[in-house]
C-alpha positions in Angstrom: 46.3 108.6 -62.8 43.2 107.4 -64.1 43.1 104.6 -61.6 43.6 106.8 -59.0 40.6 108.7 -59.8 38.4 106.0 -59.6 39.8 104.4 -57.0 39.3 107.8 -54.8 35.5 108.2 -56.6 35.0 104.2 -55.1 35.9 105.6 -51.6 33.9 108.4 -51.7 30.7 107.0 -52.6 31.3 104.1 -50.5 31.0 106.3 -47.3 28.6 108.6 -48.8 26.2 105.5 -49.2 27.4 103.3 -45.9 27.0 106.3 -43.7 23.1 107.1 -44.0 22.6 103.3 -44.5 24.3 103.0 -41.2 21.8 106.3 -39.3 19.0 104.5 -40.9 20.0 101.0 -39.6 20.7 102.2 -35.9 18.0 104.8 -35.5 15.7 102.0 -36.1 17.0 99.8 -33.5 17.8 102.5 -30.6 14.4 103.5 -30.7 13.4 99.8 -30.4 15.5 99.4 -27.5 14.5 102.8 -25.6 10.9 102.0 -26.9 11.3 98.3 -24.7 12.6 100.0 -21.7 11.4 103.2 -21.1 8.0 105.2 -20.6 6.9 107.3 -23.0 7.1 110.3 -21.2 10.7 109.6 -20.9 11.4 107.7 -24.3 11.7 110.9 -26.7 14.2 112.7 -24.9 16.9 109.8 -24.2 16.3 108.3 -27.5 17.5 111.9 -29.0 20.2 112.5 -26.6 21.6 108.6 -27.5 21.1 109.4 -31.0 23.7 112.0 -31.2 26.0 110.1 -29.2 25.5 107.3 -31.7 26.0 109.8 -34.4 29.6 110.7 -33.4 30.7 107.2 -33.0 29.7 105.4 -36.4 30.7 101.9 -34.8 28.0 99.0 -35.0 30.0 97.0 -32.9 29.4 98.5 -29.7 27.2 101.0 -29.7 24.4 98.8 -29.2 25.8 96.5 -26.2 26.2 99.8 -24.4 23.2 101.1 -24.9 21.0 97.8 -24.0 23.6 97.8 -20.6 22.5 100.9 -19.6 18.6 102.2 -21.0 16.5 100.1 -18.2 18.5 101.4 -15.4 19.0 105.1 -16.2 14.9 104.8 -17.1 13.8 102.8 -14.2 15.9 105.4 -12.2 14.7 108.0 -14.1 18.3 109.7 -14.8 18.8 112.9 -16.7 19.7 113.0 -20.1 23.0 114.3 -19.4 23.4 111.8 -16.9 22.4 109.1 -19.1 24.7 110.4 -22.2 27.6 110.2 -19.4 26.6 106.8 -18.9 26.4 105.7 -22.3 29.8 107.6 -23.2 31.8 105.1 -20.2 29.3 102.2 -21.0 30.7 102.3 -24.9 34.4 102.3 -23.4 33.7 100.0 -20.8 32.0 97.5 -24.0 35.0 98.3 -26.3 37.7 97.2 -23.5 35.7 93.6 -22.9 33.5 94.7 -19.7 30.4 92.4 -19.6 27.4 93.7 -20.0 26.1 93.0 -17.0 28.6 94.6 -15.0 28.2 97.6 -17.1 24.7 97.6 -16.0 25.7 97.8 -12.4 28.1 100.3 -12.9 24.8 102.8 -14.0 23.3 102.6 -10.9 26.6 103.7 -9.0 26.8 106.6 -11.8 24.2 108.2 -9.8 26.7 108.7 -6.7 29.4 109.5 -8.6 30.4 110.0 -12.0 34.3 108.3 -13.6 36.2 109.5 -15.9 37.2 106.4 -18.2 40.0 104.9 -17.2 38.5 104.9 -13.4 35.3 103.2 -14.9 37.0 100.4 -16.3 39.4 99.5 -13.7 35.9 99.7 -11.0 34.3 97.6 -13.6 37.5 95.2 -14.1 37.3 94.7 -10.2 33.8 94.2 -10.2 34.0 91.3 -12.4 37.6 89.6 -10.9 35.6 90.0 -7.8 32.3 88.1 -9.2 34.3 85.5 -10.7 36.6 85.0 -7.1 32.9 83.9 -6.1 31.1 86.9 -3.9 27.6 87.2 -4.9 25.8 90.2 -6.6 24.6 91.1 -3.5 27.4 91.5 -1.4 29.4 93.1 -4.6 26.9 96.1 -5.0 27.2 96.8 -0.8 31.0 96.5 -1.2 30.8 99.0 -4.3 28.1 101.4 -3.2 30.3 101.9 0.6 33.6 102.4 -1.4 32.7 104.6 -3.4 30.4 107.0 -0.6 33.7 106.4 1.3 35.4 108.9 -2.0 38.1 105.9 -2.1 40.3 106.3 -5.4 40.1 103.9 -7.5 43.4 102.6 -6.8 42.3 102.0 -3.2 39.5 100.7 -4.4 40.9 97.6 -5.9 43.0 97.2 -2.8 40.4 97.1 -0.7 38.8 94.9 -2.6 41.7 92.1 -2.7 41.8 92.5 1.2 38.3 91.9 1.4 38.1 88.6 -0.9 41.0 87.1 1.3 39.3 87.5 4.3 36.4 85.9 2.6 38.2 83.2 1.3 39.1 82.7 5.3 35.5 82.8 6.1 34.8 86.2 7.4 30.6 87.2 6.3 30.0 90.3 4.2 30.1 93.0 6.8 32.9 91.7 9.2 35.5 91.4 6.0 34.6 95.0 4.8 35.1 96.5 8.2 38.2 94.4 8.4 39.5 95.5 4.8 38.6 98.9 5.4 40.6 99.6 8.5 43.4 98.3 6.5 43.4 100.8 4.0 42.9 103.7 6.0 46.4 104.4 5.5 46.4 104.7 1.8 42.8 106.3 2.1 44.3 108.7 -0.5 46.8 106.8 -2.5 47.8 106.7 -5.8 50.8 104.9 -5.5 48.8 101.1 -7.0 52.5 99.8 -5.7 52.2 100.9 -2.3 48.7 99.5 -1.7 49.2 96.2 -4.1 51.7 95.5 -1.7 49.9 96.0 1.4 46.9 94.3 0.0 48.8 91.5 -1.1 51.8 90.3 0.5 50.9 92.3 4.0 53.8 94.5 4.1 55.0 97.9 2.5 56.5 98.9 -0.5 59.6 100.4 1.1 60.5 97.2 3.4 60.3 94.9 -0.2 62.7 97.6 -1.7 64.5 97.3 0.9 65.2 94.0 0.2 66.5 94.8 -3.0 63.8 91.8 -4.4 62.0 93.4 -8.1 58.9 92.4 -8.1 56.3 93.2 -11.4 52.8 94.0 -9.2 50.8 93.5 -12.2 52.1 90.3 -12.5 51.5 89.7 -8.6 48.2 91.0 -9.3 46.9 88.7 -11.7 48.2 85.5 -9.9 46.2 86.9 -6.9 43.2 87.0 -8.9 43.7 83.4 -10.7 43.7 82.1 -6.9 41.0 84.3 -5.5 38.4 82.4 -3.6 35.4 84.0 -1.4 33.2 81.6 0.5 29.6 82.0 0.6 27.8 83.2 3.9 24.0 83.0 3.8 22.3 85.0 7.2 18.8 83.8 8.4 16.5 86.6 8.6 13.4 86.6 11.1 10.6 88.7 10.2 8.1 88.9 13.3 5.8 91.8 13.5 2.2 92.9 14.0 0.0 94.2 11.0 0.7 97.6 9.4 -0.6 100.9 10.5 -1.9 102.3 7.3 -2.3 106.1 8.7 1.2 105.9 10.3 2.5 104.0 7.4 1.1 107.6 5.3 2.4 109.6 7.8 6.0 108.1 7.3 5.9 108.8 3.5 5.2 112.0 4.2 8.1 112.5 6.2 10.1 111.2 3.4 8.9 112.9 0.4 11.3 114.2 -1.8 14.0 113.4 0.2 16.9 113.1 -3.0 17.8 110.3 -4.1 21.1 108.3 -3.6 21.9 104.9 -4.7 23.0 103.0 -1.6 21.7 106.2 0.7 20.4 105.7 3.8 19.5 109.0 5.4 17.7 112.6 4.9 20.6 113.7 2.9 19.8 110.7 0.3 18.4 107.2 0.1 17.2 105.0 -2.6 14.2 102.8 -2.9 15.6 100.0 -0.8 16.8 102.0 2.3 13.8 103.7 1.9 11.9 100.8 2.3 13.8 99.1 4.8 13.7 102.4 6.7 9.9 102.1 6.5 9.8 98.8 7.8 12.2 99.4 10.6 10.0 102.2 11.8 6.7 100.2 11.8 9.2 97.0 13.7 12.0 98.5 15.1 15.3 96.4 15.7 14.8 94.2 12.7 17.9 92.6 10.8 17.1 93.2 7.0 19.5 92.6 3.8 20.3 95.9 1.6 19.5 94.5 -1.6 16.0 94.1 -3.0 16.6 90.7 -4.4 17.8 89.7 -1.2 14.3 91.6 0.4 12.1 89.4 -2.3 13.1 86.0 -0.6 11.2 87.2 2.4 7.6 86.9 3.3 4.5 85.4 1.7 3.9 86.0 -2.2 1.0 88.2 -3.4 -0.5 89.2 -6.9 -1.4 92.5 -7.3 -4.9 92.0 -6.7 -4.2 91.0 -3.3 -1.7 93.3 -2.0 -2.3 95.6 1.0 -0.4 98.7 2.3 2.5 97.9 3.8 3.1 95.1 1.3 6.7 95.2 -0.9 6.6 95.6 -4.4 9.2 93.9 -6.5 10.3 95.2 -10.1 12.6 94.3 -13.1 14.1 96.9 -15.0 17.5 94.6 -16.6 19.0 93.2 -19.3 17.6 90.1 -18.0 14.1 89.3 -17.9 12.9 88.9 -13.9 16.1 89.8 -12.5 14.5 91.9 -9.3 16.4 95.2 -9.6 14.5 97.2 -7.7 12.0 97.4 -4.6 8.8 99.9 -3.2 6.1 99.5 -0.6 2.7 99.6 -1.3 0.2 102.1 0.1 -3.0 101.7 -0.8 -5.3 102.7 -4.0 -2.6 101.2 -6.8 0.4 103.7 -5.5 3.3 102.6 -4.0 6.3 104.5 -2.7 9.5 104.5 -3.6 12.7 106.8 -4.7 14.2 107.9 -8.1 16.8 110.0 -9.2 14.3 112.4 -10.8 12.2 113.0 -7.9 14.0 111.6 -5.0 11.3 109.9 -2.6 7.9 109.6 -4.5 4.8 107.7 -5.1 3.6 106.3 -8.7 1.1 104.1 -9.6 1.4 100.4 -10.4 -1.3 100.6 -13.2 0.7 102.5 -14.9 1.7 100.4 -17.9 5.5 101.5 -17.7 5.4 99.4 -14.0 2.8 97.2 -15.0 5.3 95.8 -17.0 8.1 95.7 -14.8 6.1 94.3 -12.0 7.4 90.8 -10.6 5.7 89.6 -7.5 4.3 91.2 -4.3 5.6 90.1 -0.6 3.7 90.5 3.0 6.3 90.4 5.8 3.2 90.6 8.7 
């Protein structure tokens, strides 16, 4: 009896003593973390609403790969703190089932079209990364991603889509003709549940009930992962030419103008929602109508002559990186004069902030002039 006593005491000081050691030790390093990649304005209230996320969980092991996956995005984007709380909750399940942390990272920015409950989360982010290893780029993964999910595809349909898609890759179809491809295929199981059914469309080309037919069992999962062991995407690079006279910088103004606080949307493209690159490729297209322009920011950063910030002139792109990795171009504006540039977050939609602020300062890569 008397060893059960102290046995019982042990346990109970042992957590009494490991569990403020434990607030002390991560309070320290979240607001570290938030302190590295947010502003200050915005620091103090996702530090606290992390906090007593953190709080709940009492898990070193992950709480702190979730966090760093998702704090430069949901600040760079300027998320809400519920938002980013939403974010953190999936990014701590997606780190405790094996995601990488960089395809948790890319799942935040399509938490601002639409939120996941768990499991959905996981099996987008499993796809995401089956897809990256079968060899499509970043690029063409966050366009595949950002249309599937505006299209409301489950996430079922999703993963369908996506094994149709990396076949015809792997036959040499580009980005855009193996999407349109993929997705008239699945226009029948738009709405599906059934991961049978649409496994075996995706990947033997016929339906469920004609294999049934045929009496043949056949473990999809299994089927599944073979696919995936073999999955191959060939690169396809597209030229771009940029050809245009020198900007307008009244009309370039007036264009803003038209656009302010138009919401944001991540892959939007339109009045009802856009994000900082369609908004800058919208602006360009307007000032040089019938150019061919890539979607993606890092793709929009291999273009044009590079300028320092001393240098730059309205109409100029502005290049930033808010991501785990250091230089990684996440995100893109367009300069208009007087230290603002324009761009779009989730906060404020279509907006204009000021590149000596030391938040972008920061952040700031490189300048481009496409005319």
């Amino acid at each position: 009896m008397i060893l059960i006593k102290r046995i019982l005491l042990y346990i109970v000081l042992s957590v009494t003593i490991t569990l403020p050691l434990f607030a002390v030790e991560f309070e320290e390093k979240l607001h570290e973390m938030v302190t590295k990649a947010c502003s200050a304005e915005q620091g103090p209230a996702q530090e606290s609403r992390l906090a007593a996320l953190i709080e709940r969980i009492h898990d070193p092991e992950h709480w702190d790969n979730a966090v760093n996956a998702i704090i430069h995005r949901a600040c760079f984007l300027e998320y809400r703190n519920w938002l980013t709380g939403h974010s953190f909750n999936l990014a701590y399940y997606g780190a405790s089932k094996g995601l990488k942390q960089e395809t948790i990272e890319s799942l935040t920015d399509l938490m601002s079209i639409q939120t996941f409950g768990k499991d959905d989360y996981y099996l987008l982010g499993l796809t995401f990364e089956r897809m990256a290893k079968a060899g499509v780029s970043r690029s063409d993964l966050i366009k595949f991603m950002q249309k599937s999910i505006h299209k409301r595809y489950q996430m079922e349909a999703i993963e369908g889509l996506a094994i149709f898609y990396v076949k015809l890759r792997g036959a040499g179809e580009n980005h855009k003709d193996a999407y349109s491809k993929a997705n008239k295929n699945m226009q029948a199981l738009r709405s599906s549940r059934n991961s049978n059914s649409i496994l075996a469309m995706a990947i033997r080309n016929t339906t469920l009930k004609e294999i049934e037919e045929t009496e043949e069992v056949v473990n999809w999962e299994v089927e599944k992962e073979k696919f995936w062991k073999k999955a191959k995407a060939r690169k396809s690079s597209v030229r771009y030419s940029i050809k245009g006279k020198s900007w307008d910088e009244k009309k370039l103004v007036q264009f803003f103008e038209s656009w302010k606080g138009t919401r944001f949307l991540y892959g939007g493209s339109s009045k009802k929602g856009i994000d900082s690159t369609g908004f800058v490729i919208k602006a360009i297209k307007n000032h040089a109508p019938g150019l061919e322009l890539p979607g993606y920011a890092a793709e929009l950063s291999k273009l044009g002559s590079k300028k320092n910030v001393k240098s730059l002139k309205p109409g100029d792109l502005v290049f930033f990186s808010a991501s785990l990795k250091k230089g990684n171009i996440t995100d893109v504006g367009i300069y208009l004069g007087n230290g603002q540039f324009a761009h779009s977050t989730a906060e404020r939609g279509v907006t204009l902030s000021n590149l000596t602020d030391k938040y972008y300062t920061t952040r700031f890569v490189m300048g481009k002039r496409l005319f």
